[in-house]
C-alpha positions in Angstrom: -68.0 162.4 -40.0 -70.6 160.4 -42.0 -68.1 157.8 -43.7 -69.6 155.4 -46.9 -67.3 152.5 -47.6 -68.2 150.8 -50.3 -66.8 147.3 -50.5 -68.0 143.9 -53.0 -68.8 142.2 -49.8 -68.7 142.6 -46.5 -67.6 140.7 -43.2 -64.9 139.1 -42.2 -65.5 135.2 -43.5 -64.4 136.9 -47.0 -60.7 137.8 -48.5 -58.5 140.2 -47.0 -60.4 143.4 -48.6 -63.4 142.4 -47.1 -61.7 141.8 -43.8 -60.2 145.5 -43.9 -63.4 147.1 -44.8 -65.0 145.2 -41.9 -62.6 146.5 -39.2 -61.9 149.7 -40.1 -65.2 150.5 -40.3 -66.0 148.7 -36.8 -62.8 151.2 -35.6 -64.3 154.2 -37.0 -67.2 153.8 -35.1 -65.4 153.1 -32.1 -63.5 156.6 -33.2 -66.9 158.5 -33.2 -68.4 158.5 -36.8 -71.0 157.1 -38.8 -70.4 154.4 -40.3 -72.5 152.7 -43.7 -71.5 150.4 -46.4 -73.2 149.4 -49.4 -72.5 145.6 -50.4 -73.6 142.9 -52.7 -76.9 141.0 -51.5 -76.2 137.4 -53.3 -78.4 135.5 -51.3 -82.1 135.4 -50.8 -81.6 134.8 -47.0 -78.9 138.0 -46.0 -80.8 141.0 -44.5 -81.6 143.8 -46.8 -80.1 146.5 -43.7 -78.5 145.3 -40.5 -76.0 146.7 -38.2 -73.4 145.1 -37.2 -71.1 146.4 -34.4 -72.4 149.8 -34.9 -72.0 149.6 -38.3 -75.1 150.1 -40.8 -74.6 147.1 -43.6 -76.3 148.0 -46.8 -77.2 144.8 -49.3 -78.4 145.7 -52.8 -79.4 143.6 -55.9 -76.8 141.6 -57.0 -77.5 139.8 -60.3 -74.8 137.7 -61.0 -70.8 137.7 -59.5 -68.6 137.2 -62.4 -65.5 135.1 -62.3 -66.8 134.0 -58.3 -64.7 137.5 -57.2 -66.7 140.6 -58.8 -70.5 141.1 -57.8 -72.4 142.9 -60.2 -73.7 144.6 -57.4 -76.4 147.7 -58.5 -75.8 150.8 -56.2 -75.7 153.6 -58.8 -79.1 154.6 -58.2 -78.4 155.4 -54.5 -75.4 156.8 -54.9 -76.8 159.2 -57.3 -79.2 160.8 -54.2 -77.3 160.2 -51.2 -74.4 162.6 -50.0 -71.8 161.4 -47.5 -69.1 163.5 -45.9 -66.3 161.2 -47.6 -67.0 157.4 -49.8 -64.2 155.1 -49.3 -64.2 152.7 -52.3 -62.5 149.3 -51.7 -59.5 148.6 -55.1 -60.3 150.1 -58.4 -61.7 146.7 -60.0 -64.8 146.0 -58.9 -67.9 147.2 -60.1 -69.5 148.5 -56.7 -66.3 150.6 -57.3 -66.7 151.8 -60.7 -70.4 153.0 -60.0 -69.2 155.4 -57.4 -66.7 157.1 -60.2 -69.7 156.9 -62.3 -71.6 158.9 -59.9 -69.7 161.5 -59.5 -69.7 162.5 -63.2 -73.2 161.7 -63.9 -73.9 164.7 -60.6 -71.0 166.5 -62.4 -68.6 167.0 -59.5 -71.1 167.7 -56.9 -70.3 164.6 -55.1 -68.7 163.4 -52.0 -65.1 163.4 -51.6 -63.6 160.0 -52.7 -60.8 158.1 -51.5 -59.6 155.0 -53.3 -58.0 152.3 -51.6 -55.9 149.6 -53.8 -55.7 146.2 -52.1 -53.1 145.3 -54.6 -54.5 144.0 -58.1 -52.7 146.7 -60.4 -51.6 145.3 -64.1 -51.8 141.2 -64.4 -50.2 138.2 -62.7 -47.1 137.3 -64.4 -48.6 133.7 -65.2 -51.0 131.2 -65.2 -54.3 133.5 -66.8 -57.0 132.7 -69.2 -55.2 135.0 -72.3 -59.2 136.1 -72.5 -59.2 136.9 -69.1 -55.8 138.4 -69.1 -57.1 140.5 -72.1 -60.1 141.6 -70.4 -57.6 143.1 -67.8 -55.7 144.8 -70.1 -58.6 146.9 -71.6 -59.9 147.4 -68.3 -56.9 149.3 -66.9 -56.6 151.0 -70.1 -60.6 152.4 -69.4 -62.4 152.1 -66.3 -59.6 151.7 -64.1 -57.7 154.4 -65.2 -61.0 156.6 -65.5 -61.4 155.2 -61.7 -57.8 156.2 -60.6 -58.4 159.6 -62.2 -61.2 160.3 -60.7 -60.3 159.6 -56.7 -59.9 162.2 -54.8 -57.0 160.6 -52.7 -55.5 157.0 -53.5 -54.4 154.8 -50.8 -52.1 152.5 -51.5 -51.8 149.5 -49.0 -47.7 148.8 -50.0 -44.5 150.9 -52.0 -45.1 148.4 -54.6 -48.7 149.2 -54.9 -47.5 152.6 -55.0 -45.2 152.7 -57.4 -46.8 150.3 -59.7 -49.9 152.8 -59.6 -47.3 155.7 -60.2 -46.2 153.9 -63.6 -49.5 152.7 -65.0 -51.1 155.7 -64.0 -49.0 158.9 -63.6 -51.4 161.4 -62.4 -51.2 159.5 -59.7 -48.2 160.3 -57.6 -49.8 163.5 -56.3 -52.6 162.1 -54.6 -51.1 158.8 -53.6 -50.6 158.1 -50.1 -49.4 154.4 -48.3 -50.7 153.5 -45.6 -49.9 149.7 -44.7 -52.4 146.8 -44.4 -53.7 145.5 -41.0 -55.4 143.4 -38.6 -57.5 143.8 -36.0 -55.0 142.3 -33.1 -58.4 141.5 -30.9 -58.7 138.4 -32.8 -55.4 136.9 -32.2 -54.1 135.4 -29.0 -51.8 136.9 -26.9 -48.6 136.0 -28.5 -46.2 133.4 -26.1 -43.1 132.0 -26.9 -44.5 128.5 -26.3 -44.9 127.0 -29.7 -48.1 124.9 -30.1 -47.8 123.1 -33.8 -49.4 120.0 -35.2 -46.4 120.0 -37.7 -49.1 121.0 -40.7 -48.2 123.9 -43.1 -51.4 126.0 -43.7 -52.2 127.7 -47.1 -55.4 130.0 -47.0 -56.7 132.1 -49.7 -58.5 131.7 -53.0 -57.3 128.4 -55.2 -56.6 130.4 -58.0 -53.4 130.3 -60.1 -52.0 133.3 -59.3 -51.8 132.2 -55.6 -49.5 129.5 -56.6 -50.9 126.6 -54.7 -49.7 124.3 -57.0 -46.4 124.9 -56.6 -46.8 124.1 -53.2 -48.2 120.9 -53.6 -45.3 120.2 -55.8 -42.6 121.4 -53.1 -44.4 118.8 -51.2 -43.7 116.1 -53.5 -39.9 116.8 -53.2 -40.2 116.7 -49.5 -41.3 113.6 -49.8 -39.0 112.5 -52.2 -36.3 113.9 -49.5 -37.7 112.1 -46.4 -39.4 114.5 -45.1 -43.4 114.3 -44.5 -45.6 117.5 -44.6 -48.8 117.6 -44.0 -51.1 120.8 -45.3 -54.2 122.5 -44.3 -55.8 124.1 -47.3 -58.2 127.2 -46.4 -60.3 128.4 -49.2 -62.1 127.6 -52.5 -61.4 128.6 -56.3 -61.2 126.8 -60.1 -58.5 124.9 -59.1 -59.9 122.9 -56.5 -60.3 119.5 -58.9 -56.8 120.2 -59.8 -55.3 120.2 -56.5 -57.3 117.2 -55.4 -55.7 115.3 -58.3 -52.1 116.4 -58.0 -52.1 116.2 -53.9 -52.3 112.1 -54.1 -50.3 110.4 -51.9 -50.0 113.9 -49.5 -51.1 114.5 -46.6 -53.4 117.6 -47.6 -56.6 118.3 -46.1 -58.9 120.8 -48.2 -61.2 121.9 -45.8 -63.1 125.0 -48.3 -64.4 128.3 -47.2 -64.2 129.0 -43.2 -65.4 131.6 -41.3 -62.9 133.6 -40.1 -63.4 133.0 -36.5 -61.8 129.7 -36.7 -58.7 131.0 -38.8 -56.6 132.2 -35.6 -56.6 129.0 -34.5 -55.8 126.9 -37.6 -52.9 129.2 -38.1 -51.6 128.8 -34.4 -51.4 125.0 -34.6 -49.5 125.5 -38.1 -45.8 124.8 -38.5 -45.9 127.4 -41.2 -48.4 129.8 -43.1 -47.5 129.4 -46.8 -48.8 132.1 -49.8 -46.6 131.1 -52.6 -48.3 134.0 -55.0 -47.2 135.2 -58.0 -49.4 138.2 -57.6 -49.6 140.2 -54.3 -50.3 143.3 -52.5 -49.0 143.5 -48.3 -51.3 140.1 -48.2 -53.8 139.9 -44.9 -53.1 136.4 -44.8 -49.6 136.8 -44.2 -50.2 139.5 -41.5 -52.4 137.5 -39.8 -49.8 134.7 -39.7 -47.7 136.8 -37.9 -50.5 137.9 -35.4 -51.0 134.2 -34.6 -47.4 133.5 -33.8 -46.6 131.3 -36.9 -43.7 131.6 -39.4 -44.9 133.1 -43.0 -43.4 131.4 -45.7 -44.0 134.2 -48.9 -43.0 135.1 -52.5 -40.5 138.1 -53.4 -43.3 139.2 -55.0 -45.4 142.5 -54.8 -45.5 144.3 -51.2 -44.4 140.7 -49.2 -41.1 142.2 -49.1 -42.3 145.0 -47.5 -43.3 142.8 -44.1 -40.8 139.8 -44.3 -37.3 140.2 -43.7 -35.5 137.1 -44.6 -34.7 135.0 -41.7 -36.1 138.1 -39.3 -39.6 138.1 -39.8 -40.2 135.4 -42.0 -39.1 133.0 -45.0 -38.8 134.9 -48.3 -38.4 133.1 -51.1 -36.5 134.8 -54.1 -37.6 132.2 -57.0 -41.3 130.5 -57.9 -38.9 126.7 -58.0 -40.8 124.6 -56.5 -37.3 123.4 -55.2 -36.5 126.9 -53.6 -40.2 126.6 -51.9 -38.9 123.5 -50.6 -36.1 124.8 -49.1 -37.8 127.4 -47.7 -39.7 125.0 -45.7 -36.7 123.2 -44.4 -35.4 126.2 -42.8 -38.1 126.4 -40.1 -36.8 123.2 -39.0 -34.4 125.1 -37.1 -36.6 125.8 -33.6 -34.2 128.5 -32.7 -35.0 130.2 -36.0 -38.3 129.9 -35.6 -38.1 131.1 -32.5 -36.5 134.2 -33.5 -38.9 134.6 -36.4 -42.3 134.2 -34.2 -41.1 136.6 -32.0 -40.0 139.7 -34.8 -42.9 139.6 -36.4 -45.5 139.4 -33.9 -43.6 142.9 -33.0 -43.9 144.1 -36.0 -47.7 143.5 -37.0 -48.2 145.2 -33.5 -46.3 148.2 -33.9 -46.6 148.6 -37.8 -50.0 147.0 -39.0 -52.2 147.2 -35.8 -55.7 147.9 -37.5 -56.2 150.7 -34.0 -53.1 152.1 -35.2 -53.9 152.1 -39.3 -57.3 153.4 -38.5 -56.4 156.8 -37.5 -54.2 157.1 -40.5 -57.1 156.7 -43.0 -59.2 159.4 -40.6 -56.7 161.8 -41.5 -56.8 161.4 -45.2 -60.5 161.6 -44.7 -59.8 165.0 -43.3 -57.4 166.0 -45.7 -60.0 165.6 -48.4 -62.9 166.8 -46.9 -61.0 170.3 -46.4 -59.4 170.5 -49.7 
C-alpha cells in the first residue's frame, strides 16, 4: 500500500501524537508499504524532504502555530493532486487535518480513502481554559470537527472513552468507529528487571498547560512536605505555565528541565520513583504507557481513557479525585516496595501484550484494508 499520514509534526522529540505517527509509520515500512507524511516546516533550518527510517518526511510552509500546539501548516494544494491508496489524518483538530477533509470535497469524493485517528481531545477540559479559548472549542466542534468526523471514512479511536465520547457528540459515528489502543515502540525501553533503580524523584512530562494539572502536583508536594516527607520532581516539557510553576515550586525540590528529545526520556523515567500526569483531560496518554515500558509506577487521574490502562493498585495508582490531598496520598502508597513491586511488574506485561506498537500496527493495516475495499 501507498499510506499518507498526515500529522502537525513529526518525530518523536514531540507529544504522544507525534510519537505514534512516527512509529507506526517506521512499522509500516518494516510491514512492506510506502510510507509519506506531510508535516509542518517551522524552521528555516529542517529539510524540505528527508527520509527517515524508510520513511519519506514531507515539510511544507508553516506560517504561524497558534496557541504553540496547532501549525498552520499549508498542504491543501498537494493534497488536491496527489492520490494515495489510504491518508491517515492524526485527531480531528488540527489544521493539517482539516485540509485533508477539505480536499476531499473540493475533488468531490474522488479522493483517497481516509481514516481518522483521535488522540483524545473531543469536547473541553473540565477546568482551567481561557472562556475565549474554551469558546473557540465549542464552535469548532460544532463546525469543522464535526464536518471532519463526518467526513472520515473510518474513525479510530485510541480509548472506550474516546469512543464513546465521539459516539455522543457525534452520532454518525458509531458505525465507523473502531478502538484500537495507544502504544509504544518497546525497542526504546530497556529490558524490564525487577531490580528497581530510583533516585527517589517523581517525574512529570508533558505540556505545562492547565489541563495537565501540574499545579496540583506541585501543591501535593507542598503537603508532603508539610507531612515529613521530601519529594523531589523532574519536570519534562514546556507550556504557559512555566512562570507559574517556577513561582509556586519555592522551597521544592523541582527541577524544570524544558523540552527533551525523546531519546533521553527512557532513562529519566527509569530513575523515577514515580511518573505522575495528574490531567484533567486525557485520552490512553503515551506518557503513561511509556512509564510502564520503563518499569516505573504511573501515578494518573480517573479521568478519560487512564482507566482503561491502570488498575488500581495492579498496574498503577489511580486517583479518583483532582484533591491535591488525594494526589498526595497517592504518592504515599508507592512507599510500599512490595506494592511497587507488584505494580512494575503488571504493567510492564500489559504494555507488552496490550499496547506493543508491533502488535497495534497490524491492527491499523487492517482498517486500512477494510477501507480501501469498501
Amino acid at each position: 500500500m501507498k499510506v499518507l499520514q498526515i500529522s502537525p509534526f513529526f518525530g518523536e522529540q514531540f507529544g504522544g501524537t507525534e510519537r505514534f505517527c512516527h512509529n507506526l509509520s517506521r512499522q509500516l515500512v518494516n510491514r512492506g508499504h510506502e510510507v509519506d507524511v506531510f508535516t509542518a516546516r517551522t524552521m528555516a533550518s529542517s529539510p524540505k524532504h528527508e527520509v527517515i527510517n524508510g520513511v519519506k518526511v514531507y515539510r511544507f510552509c508553516t506560517p504561524t502555530v497558534i496557541w504553540k500546539i496547532n501549525p498552520l501548516t499549508i498542504i491543501l494544494p498537494k493534497l488536491l493532486r496527489t492520490n494515495y491508496d489510504v491518508i491517515h489524518i492524526h485527531s480531528h483538530l488540527y489544521f493539517t487535518s482539516n485540509q485533508a477533509i477539505l480536499a476531499r470535497i473540493l475533488r468531490l469524493g474522488k479522493f483517497s480513502p481516509l481514516v481518522l485517528h483521535l488522540h483524545g481531545g473531543l469536547g473541553t477540559p473540565p477546568g482551567g481554559i481561557h472562556p475565549g479559548k474554551r469558546s473557540i472549542k465549542q464552535l469548532f466542534d460544532r463546525t469543522i470537527g464535526s464536518a471532519t468526523m463526518r467526513t472520515a471514512n473510518k474513525i479510530i479511536a485510541q480509548s472506550q472513552a474516546d469512543a464513546n465520547k465521539a459516539s455522543k457528540l457525534y452520532p454518525y459515528t458509531v458505525s465507523k468507529t473502531v478502538v484500537i489502543p495507544n502504544a509504544v515502540d518497546m525497542t526504546h525501553f530497556p529490558i524490564f528487571s525487577q531490580r528497581e533503580v530510583s533516585d527517589g524523584h517523581l517525574i512529570f512530562v508533558g505540556d505545562l498547560e492547565a489541563w495537565k494539572g501540574v499545579p496540583r502536583l506541585i501543591e501535593a508536594l507542598h503537603i508532603l512536605k508539610g507531612w515529613g516527607e521530601n519529594f523531589g520532581l523532574r519536570v519534562v516539557g514546556v507550556g504557559t505555565l512555566l512562570s507559574q510553576l517556577r513561582k509556586a515550586a519555592d522551597g521544592l525540590d523541582v527541577e524544570f528541565l524544558g523540552q527533551q528529545p525523546h531519546k533521553v526520556i527512557p532513562s529519566l523515567m527509569s530513575r523515577a520513583f514515580a511518573c505522575v500526569l495528574p490531567s484533567l483531560w486525557e485520552g490512553i496518554p503515551t506518557v503513561g504507557l511509556e512509564a510502564m515500558a520503563a518499569g516505573v509506577p504511573f501515578i494518573g487521574t480517573n479521568v478519560g481513557g487512564i482507566p482503561e490502562i491502570i488498575h488500581h493498585q495492579e498496574t498503577g495508582i489511580l486517583v479518583n479525585s483532582h484533591s491535591a490531598e488525594k494526589l498526595a496520598e497517592a504518592i504515599l502508597l508507592l512507599k510500599d516496595k512490595r506494592l511497587r513491586r507488584k505494580i512494575r511488574a503488571a504493567a510492564y506485561k500489559l504494555v507488552v501484550n496490550k499496547h506493543n506498537m508491533t502488535n497495534i500496527a497490524g491492527k491499523v493495516e487492517a482498517v486500512y484494508r477494510s477501507v480501501i475495499k469498501s
